[in-house]
C-alpha positions, 0 to 999 in steps of 0.5 A: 524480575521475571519476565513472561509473554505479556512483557513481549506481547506488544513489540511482537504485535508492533513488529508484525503490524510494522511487517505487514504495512512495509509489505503493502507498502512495496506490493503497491510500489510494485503494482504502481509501476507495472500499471498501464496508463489506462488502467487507473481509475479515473480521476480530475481531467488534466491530472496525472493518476499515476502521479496522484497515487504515487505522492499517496503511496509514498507519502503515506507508507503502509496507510497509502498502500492500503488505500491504493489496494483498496481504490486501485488494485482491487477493483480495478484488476491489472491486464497481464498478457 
């Protein structure tokens, strides 16, 4: 049986998904630590945001990664300096 690009098709397009979703997931690690307090958007009083989006990013991998981009990293930009 021959097999052609159809046949391999989808594991490559898994793999690459698969890649891009451990990227976002590390990338929002990263940022997660490097945040200040204050720069998180607001959130429940009494409530730890850190924490919160923390349990999200690692509970949820590359879909909590992507939710963390989209709610935190861009539109609240990190202060460097």
């Amino acid at each position: 049986m021959e097999s052609g690009v159809a046949d391999i098709l989808p594991a490559v397009l898994l793999t690459v998904i698969g890649v891009a979703f451990a990227a976002m997931w590390i990338v929002a690690l990263f940022d997660l630590v490097q945040r200040a307090d204050g720069e998180f958007p607001p959130t429940a009083p009494g409530s730890n945001p850190r924490l919160v989006w923390s349990v999200i990013v690692v509970l949820f991998g590359g879909i909590g990664g992507a939710i963390y981009y989209l709610k935190v990293m861009k539109p609240y930009p990190r202060q460097r300096g």
